[in-house]
C-alpha positions, 0 to 999 in steps of 0.5 A: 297566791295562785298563778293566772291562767298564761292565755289569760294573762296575754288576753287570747284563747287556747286555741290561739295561734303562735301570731296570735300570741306573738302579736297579744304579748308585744302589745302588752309587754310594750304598754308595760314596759318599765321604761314606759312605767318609771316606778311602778311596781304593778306594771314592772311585774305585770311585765314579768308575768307576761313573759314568763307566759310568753315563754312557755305559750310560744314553744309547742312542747311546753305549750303541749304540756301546760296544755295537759297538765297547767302550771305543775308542768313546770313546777319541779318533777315535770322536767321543767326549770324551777321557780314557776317558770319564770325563766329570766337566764341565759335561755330566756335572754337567748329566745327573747333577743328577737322581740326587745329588739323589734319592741324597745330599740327605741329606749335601748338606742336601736337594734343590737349588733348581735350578742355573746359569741355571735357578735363579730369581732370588730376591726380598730380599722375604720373608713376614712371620710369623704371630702368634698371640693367646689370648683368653678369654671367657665361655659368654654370649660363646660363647652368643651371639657378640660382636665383640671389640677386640684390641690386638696389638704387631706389625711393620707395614710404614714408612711412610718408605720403603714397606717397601723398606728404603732411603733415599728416593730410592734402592733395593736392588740386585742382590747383586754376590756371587751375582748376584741368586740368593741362593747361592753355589757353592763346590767340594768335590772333583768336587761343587759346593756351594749355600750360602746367599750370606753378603753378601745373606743368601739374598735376593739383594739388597743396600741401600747406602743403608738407611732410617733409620726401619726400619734396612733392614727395611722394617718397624717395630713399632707396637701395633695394634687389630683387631676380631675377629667371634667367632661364636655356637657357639664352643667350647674351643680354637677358631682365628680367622685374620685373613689378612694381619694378622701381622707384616709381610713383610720388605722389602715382602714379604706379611704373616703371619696372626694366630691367635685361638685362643680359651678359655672361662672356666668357668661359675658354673652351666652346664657344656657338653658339646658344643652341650649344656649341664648344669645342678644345681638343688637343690630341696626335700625337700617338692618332692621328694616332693609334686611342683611347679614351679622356675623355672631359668634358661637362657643366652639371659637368659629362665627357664624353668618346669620341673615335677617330679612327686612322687617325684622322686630326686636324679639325676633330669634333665629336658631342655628341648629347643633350649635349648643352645649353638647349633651353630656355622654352622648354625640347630640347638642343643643342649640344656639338662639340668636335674639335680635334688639333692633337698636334706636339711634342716637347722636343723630347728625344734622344731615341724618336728622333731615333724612329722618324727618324726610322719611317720615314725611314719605312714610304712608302707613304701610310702613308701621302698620302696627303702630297705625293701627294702634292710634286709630283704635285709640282715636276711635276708643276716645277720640269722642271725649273731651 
């Protein structure tokens, strides 16, 4: 049966260019995939059709030559390789890495690590995890900052063999199965597979001789204590990381980090808004009404002296300026915001009652002027009905 025509067989003209038959054969070759096509005979071989078209089309010596003498440019006594061109080899896996790895990661578990003598070789060595510590404190610790003492359980590198894994005096070796790269190729029709090696591990090493202290890990698990530098301004939420303090790294591999990730216990008087922070104060009626001075408290330990004019309402907020948290790495701070609750008596005297009821009787209506107001609209809303 006679060979198709190569641009006919990727669907584009002679006169093409290298994108164009790039862009034709990764749509194609993709469609016909076997792993897309399970079975099927036709599109397995539509598939190997178009890379032999592919082969020849993308280099411009041989696209020269099909050119001028068609498929007898490959077909022995043209110095071309035998069997039509067909060029599933070594040459042809070498020049086709590029495209599988862009058009079928997806059925192969992603892109390779590189193949053959290019593929580094890897080290049994590996980075530790990291590890993550929660820790609360208070908003005086957040206020003014503190350095804490963490007690952390984590794996740490043994001493006995210095984190190599072996016994003294011997060390690890070469994995004799994928030589040093941590996988192993196995075929699979015309493609080759990349696993991981089953007798290393991946890690491309092997001990024959493991330490008895660590069992061949090169690391063992001992409670540690570090010291955290919490800075001044802290909030909510907010992550420390202490580089190189998580586990240790496998095989004398590098160590994790650890992450203090830090919460605020809620205050008994302050609540914070960002660098500011809110305080309630109840204060008198008489208070309320004649005007006077309070003393409240702020989060640098001192008090602090607040006026209130005469006829301050419940609701009313003084601000003491810089008297906030302060922000976190800069000289600035938020401030503090004294809320006022004018407080209703209670428990009232028989003595204090009469002077109330005195005072009522005495009170015109300047005196509530909202609560007067609101009556007479209402007197005059509904005083009419009923």
């Amino acid at each position: 049966m006679a060979k198709r025509d190569y641009y006919d067989v990727l669907g584009v003209q002679r006169t093409a260019s290298e994108q164009d038959l790039k862009s034709a054969f990764r749509k194609l070759a993709k469609d016909h995939h076997p792993d897309r096509n399970p079975g099927d005979t036709a599109a397995e071989q539509k598939f190997k059709e178009l890379n032999e078209a592919y082969e020849v089309l993308k280099d411009p010596q041989k696209r020269a030559a099909y050119d001028r003498f068609g498929h007898a440019a490959f077909d022995g006594g043209m110095g071309g390789r035998g069997g039509g061109g067909a060029g599933f080899g070594p040459d042809f896996a070498s020049s086709m890495s590029d495209i599988f790895d862009d058009l079928f990661g997806e059925f192969m578990g992603g892109r390779r690590g590189g193949g053959g003598g290019g593929q580094q070789r890897r080290s049994g060595r590996e980075r530790g995890a990291d590890l993550r510590y929660n820790m609360e404190i208070t908003l005086d610790d957040a206020f003014a900052g503190k350095t804490a003492q963490v007690r952390v359980p984590t794996s740490i590198v043994c001493e006995t063999c210095s984190g190599s894994g072996a016994k003294a005096g011997t060390k690890p070796v070469t994995c004799g199965t994928c030589g040093g790269a941590g996988k192993v190729r196995a075929s699979q029709g015309f493609f080759t597979i990349e696993r991981t090696c089953p007798t290393c591990q991946g890690r491309g090493e092997t001990i024959a001789d493991p330490c008895s202290a660590c069992n061949g890990t090169g690391r063992v698990v001992k409670e540690r204590t570090l010291s955290v530098n919490i800075p001044a301004g802290v909030e909510d939420g907010t992550r420390i990381r202490l580089s190189g303090e998580g586990e240790a790294g496998l095989r004398g591999g590098p160590a994790g980090d650890l992450y203090i990730f830090l919460s605020i216990k809620p205050h008994e008087f302050f609540q914070r808004d960002g660098a500011d922070v809110f305080c309630r104060v109840p204060i008198s009626m008489t208070t309320a009404a004649l005007g006077g001075h309070i003393e409240v408290p702020t989060l640098d330990g001192t008090m602090s002296r607040v006026k209130v004019p005469e006829g301050t309402e419940t609701g009313k907020q003084f601000r003491l300026k810089g008297k906030g948290m302060p922000v976190l790495r800069s000289n600035a701070a938020g401030d503090l915001y004294i809320q006022v609750d004018v407080e209703t008596p209670k428990n009232l005297s028989r003595k204090q009652r009469e002077l109330l009821e005195e005072f009522e009787k005495l009170s015109a209506k300047e005196t509530s002027p909202e609560s007067t107001g609101f009556f007479a609209r209402m007197k005059d809303l509904f005083g009419g009905e009923g």
